[in-house]
Each structure stands twice: as C-alpha cells, then as structure tokens.
N, C-alpha and C positions, 0 to 999 in steps of 0.2 A: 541224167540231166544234160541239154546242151552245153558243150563248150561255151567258155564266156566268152567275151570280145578280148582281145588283145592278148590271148593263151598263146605262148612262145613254147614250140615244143624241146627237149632235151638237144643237145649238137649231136649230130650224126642220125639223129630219128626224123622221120616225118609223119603227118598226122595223116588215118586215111581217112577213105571217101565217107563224109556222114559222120565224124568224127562225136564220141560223149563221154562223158563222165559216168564212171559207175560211183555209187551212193554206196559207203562200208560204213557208213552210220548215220542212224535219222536225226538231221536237223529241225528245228522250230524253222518257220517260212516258207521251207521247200513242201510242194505239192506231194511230194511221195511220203513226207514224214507222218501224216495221221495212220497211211493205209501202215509204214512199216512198224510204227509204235503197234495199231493196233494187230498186226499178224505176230507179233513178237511177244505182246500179252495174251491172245489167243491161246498162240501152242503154248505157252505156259501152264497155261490153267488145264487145255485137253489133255495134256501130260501127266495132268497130276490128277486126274479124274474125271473132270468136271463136261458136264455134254452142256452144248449150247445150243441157246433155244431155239427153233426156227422162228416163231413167233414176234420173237424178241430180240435180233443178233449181240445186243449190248449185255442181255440176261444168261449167265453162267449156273450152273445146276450140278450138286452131288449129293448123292443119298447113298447114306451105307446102313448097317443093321443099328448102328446105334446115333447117329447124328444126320440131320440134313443141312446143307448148308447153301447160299445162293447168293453170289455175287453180281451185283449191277454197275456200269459203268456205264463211267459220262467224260469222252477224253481220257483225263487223266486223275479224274475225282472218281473214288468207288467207295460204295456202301454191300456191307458185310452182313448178311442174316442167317444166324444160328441158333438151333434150339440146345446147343452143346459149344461153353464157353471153348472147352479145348480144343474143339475143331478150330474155331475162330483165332485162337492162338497159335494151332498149327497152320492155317494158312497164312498169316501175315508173317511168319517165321518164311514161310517158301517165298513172300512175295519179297522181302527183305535180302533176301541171297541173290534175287534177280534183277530186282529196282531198287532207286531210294525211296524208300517211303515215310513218311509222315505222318501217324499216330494219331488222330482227332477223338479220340476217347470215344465213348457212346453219342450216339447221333442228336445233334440239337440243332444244326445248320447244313444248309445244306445246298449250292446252287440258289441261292434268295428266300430258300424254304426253312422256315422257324417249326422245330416239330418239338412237341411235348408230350410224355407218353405218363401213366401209371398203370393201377392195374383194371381203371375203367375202359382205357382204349388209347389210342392218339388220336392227338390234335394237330393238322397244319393247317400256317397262314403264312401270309408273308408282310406282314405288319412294317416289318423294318422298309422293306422295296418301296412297300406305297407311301407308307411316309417321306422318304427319298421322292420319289416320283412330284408328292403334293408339293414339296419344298423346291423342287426342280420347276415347277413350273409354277412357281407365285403364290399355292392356294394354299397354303396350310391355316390362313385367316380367315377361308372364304364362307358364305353362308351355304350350308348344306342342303343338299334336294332330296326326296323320299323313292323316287326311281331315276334309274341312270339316262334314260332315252323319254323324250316327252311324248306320249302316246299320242297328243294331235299335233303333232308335227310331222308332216312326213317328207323324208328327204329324197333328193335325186340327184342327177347330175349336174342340171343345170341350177341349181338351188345357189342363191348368195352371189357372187364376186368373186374369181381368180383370187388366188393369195396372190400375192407377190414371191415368197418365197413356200414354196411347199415340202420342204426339208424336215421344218420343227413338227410339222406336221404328221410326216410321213416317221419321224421319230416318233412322237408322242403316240400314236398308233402301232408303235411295235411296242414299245415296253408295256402298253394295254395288254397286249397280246398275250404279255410272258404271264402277266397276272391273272390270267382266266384259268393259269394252272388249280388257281382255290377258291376262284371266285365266280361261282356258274353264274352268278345274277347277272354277271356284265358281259355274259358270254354272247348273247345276241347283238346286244349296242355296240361290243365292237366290233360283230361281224358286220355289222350297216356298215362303220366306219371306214373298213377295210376296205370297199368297196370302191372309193374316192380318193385313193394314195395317188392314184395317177393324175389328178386333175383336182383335188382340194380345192374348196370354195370357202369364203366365211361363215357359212351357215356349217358346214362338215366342222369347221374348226370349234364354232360354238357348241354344235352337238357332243365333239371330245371333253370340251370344258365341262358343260355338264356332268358326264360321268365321272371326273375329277372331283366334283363337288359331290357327285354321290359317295364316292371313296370315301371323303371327307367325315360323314356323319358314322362311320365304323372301320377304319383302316386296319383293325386286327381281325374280322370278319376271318375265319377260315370253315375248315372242315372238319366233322370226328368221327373215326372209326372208331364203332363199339368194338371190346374185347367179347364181349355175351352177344354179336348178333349172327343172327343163324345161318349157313355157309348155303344160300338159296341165290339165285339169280332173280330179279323180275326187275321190267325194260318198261319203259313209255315212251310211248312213237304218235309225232306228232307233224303238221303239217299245214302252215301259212298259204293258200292258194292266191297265184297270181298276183303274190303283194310288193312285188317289184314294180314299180312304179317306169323303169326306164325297160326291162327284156320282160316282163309280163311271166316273171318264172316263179315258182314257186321254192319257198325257208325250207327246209327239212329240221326238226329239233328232237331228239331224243334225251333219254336219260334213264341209266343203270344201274341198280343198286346191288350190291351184296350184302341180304339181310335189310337192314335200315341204312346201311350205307352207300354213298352216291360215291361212285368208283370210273364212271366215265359218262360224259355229257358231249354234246356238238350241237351248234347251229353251223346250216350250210345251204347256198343256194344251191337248187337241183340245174342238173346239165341241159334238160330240156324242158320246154313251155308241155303245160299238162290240159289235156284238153278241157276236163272236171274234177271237182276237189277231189271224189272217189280216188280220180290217178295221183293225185298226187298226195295224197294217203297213202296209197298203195307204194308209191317210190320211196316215200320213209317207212313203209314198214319195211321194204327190203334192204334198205341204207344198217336199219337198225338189228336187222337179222345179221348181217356181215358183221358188225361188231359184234355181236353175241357170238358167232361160232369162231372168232380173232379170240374173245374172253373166254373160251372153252376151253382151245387149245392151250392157252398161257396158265391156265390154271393145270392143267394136263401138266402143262412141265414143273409148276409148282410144288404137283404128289396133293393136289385137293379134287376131290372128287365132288362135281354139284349136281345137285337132283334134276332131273329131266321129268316132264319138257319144262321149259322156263317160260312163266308167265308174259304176253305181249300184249301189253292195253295200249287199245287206238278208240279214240273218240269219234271215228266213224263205221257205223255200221258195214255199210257198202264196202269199204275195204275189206274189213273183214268175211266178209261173205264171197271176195273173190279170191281170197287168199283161200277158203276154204271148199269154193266147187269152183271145177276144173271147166263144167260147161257156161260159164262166161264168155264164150271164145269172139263173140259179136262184138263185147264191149272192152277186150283185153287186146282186140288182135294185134294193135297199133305200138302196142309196149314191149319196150326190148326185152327180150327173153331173158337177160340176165337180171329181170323184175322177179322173174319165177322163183326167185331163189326160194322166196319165201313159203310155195307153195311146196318146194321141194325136201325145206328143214320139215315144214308141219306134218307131212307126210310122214317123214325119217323121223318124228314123236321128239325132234328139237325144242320146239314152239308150240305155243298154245296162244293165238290170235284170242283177246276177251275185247268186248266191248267196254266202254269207261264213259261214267257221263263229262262232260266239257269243264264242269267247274271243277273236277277233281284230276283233269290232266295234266300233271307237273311237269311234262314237254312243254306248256305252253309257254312258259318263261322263256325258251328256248325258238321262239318263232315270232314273236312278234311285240310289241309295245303293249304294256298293258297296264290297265290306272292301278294307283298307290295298294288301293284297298284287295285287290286279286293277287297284285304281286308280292305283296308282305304275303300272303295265305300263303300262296306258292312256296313261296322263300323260306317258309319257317317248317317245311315240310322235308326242306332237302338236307337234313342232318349239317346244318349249320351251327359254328361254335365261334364263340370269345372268349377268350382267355384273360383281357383285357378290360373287363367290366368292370364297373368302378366297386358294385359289391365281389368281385372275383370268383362269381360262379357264370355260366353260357348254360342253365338251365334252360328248356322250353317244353310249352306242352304240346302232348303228341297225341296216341290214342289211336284210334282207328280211321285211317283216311277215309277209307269209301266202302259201300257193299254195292257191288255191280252185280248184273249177269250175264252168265255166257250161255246162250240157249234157254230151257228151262231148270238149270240147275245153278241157283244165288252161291257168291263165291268172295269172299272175305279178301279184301289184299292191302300190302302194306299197314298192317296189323302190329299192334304195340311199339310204337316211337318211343323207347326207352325216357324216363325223365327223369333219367340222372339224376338220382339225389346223392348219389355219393362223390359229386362234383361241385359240392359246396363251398369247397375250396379249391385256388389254383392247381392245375395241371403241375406237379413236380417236373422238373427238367429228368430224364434217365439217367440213372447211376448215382443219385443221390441217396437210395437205400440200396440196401442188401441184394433186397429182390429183385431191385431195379439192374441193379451189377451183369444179371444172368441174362440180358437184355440184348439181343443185335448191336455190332458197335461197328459203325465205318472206317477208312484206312482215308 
C-alpha cells in the first residue's frame, strides 16, 4: 500500500524511490484485504483436501469413500453440506484452529434468505427483507395489485418528468434486485426498471411502486425444492422481439428446472437488434444453452450425474429447425457464430431443441408484461411456495403441463408437479427433530 502522507522515516534512514508499505495482516478497508482473507481461506481448505470449483470459485468440494462434503462462501459467511455429520464436525474443528468462527447451528438464515427444510424438501423466501423493504418505503398499508408491471403500459426513456432526486430510486431498484434471488415473478419488471437508473422519470418511479404493491399481496412468496424430484435437467427458452421501445432490441427469458424445481431463471436484453423473431429465438436458445453447459459443469463438481441430452422447449418453430439443419446458411449468415453454440451442444447429444405451444411457455414470465389471468397460470407452475398462509400449508395443483411434439414422435414434459399433501402443515425449521440434526449446518 502507499506511504501515507506525513510518514517520518526512522533518524539515520531514508526512504527510497517509489517508497510502500508491505501488508503482514489483512485489514477491513484496505483493497488487498478481500483478495488476502480470501487466498488465506483458500489454501486452507486445498490443504486439507478440498478442490475448488472452476465453475463456481466461492464453491469448495471433498469426497472420500465414506462422506462428501462442500463448502460455499460469501466473504466471510459460509454454509456447510454433508451427508456425514462428522465430517462436518471435523471441518469446523480445522476451521476453528485457523479463524474465529461462530457456530449458527443448522441453516435457517442466511444472507436475507429464510430457509425451512423437512423431509418433503426446502423452502426459501425472504419474507423478513420484503417486509423491511415495504415498511421502508411507506407500503406495508398499501392496496395490492395482481401483476407487478402493468401490461398496457409501456415504458421508455423519455416516459414522466426528471426526478429531482434519482437516488431513492436508484436504491429502491437495487434492493429489487437482491429479491429476484426467490422471486422469478418480478424478475422481468425489474429488469424494465433497471434500465432507467441512469435517468429515472416519474412514470419509472411509479412503475417500482407498483411492484412494491405486488410484494404487498404475498411478501413470504418463495421457492421449494422437492426432496422426491427426479435429478433431470429441462430449460424454456424464450424471446420478446424488438419490445424495446427506445434500441429496438429484443428480452431474452429463460428458465431451468431440476426435476420440478426452478433452480435458475434471467430476463435480459440481447446485445444486438434481431432482424426477425426466428433470430432472436435463436439468440435465447443460445443464451440458455450457456447456462445449461455452466449447470453441467457445477453439478460435475457436485458428484451428480444428469441424464443427457436435456430437454430445450422454444415456442418457435423456426428456431428450432435452424438449430437443427446446418443448411440455413442464407438466413443465419448474419449471426455471430458464437450463436452456433447451440447447434454445436445438439450435435455433441447436450440438447434436445422441442417445440412448445405459446400458452404453455413458462419463459414467458420472463420476457414481457403479461395480464393477470396468464401470469398466475405461469406463476403457479414455477414450483412456488408459502409458508406463511394463513391455513399453513403452500399446496398447489400441478399435473401435467403440456404434451407437445418434436417431429413426429408426442413427448410428455414437466410431468407430475408434486401436491404436496404431506405439507399440510408448516415447514419445521431444521434441527428440530432427530432427523433433522443429520441435516447440513452452516458456520
């Protein structure tokens, strides 16, 4: 680190040319303290076994003949997962001879994250945050809306009047942010929103309020992973054309399940203007193939194996058909080649491009504004949960989404949405029984 101002060197020494501080211990403020904390918990952990992800550099990994165990860290929060309490025992014992650490029992908090587990699955929300959030900003009185973004509203730049100040704004649009970790419904409204940090108008402001007031009518809304769903990948790839109003570019939205579980979702505007919806189909099927072979790999270092190829429904034909013949070259010439991806997983038996009819796209949440009665459909498909109901079950009913085809051979998918009837009652916190004890617990 630089010399500070006014550093007197010892009498009889002088300072030389370019003169600095060497760092013998990491402080909180200095710019070198994250990387030196974090290379200092590294070799710890690679010392004592553990490989780290390429995937994931925060996710640590050891498996031996009788226990696997996998460590995540966030700064200086980490959560612990083992199927062998004593491993878990012996590594906070190692972590304890190296740091101080602090014990938080079995996982119930977490970063804003409220989780509840038993032997049907877990449940995260962040109940506590949005509440904070609604109370933060006036509404926790306010009347509630049934979609977050008004589908005949359509916003731009120049939409409303200059704030005055566009601070609260530019705040109230990040802590949205944090909350789309469990809330895919709002994942698109605050990607509009995003959009206008830089130049917020009254109309942008009002449009945030809105979504505030959508919070409002279920602020414990989160997510559940089945313990019983089946260890399968399938993806919906979807795609808004030219619904930018101000660059003429087109949404990209996807969304991934493991089993019946929604394990990674995005809305995002694409980089470039698409000439017809075909391409810009085509650039979200290959957005969403990148995260699928991201989701491969991380499960590689996890020691779970997923079946191949993994299902890709896109509700455009056309897409489909150029992802799977290579002599399109007339109407592909124009697209970056790093679009081929797609064509290049399908080949290598990654992917499996299917066609999907439009009403059964569960991307579409994920691209555009859509009335009440589509988006509950939507919404009640994505393995959403409450823990918070006033009878104290998040049942819903599920069943068979769709029967599409791929070619001429009909193909069943997202098949049996569990309905939880052994969730009659609240989600127990973990570690409350026996069985709960043998559970993952954080440090």
């Amino acid at each position: 680190m630089a010399v500070r101002p006014g550093y007197t060197p010892p009498s009889g020494s002088a300072l030389p040319p370019n003169a600095a501080c060497k760092l013998h211990k990491s402080l909180y403020g200095l710019k070198q303290a994250s990387r030196q904390w974090y290379a200092k918990f590294s070799s710890v952990l690679i010392h004592a076994g553990f490989t780290q992800s390429q995937s994931d550099h925060t996710l640590f990994v050891r498996r031996t003949d009788s226990a696997f165990l996998a460590l995540l860290i966030y700064v200086d929060d980490i959560i612990i997962v083992s199927d062998n309490t004593s491993s878990v025992t012996e590594l906070k014992t190692l972590l304890s001879c190296h740091f101080k650490v602090k014990d938080l029992g079995p996982l119930r908090y977490f970063l804003g994250l409220e989780i509840a587990r038993n032997s049907s699955g877990i449940s995260v929300s962040q109940r506590k945050y949005c509440l904070e959030l609604l109370r933060d900003v006036g509404y926790l009185g306010c009347k509630s809306v049934s979609v977050p973004i008004d589908p005949n509203v359509q916003l731009n730049q120049d939409s409303g009047t200059l704030l005055d100040d566009p601070v609260s704004y530019r705040n109230l649009v990040g802590r949205l942010l944090y909350l789309t970790i469990t809330r895919p419904d709002i994942t698109f409204s605050v990607h509009k929103l995003s959009q206008f940090v830089h130049r917020p108008t009254t109309e942008h402001l009002k449009a945030a309020h809105r979504v505030i007031r959508y919070l409002k009518s279920n602020p414990g809304q989160g997510l559940f992973y089945s313990a019983q769903a089946d260890l399968r990948l399938q993806a919906f790839s979807d795609a808004d054309w030219a619904s930018c109003p101000d660059s003429r570019r087109s949404v990209t939205g996807f969304c991934i399940f493991l089993g019946s579980s929604l394990i990674s979702w995005k809305a995002k505007k694409q980089q470039t203007v698409s000439r017809s919806s075909a391409e810009a189909e085509y650039r979200a099927l290959a957005n969403t193939t990148c995260e699928i072979t991201w989701l491969l790999k991380l499960f590689a270092d996890l020691s779970v194996s997923i079946p191949l190829p993994i299902s890709l429904f896109c509700d455009s034909n056309s897409a489909v058909h150029i992802a799977s013949n290579s002599v399109f070259h007339e109407r592909t010439k124009h697209i970056e080649l790093d679009c081929h991806v797609v064509r290049e997983k399908l080949v290598a038996g990654l992917i499996h491009p299917l066609h999907i009819a439009a009403e059964h796209q569960l991307a579409d949440i994920m691209t555009k504004a859509i009335p009440p009665k589509l988006f509950h459909s939507l919404l009640s498909r994505l393995q959403i949960s409450n823990l918070f109901l006033p009878d104290g079950s998040s049942r819903f009913d599920g069943g068979v989404l769709a029967t599409c085809g791929a070619s001429q051979h009909p193909r069943t998918i997202v098949t049996d949405y569990e309905r939880h009837e052994t969730r009659k009652h609240d989600l127990t916190i973990a570690g409350s029984t026996e069985e709960q004890t043998q559970q993952p617990a954080p440090i």
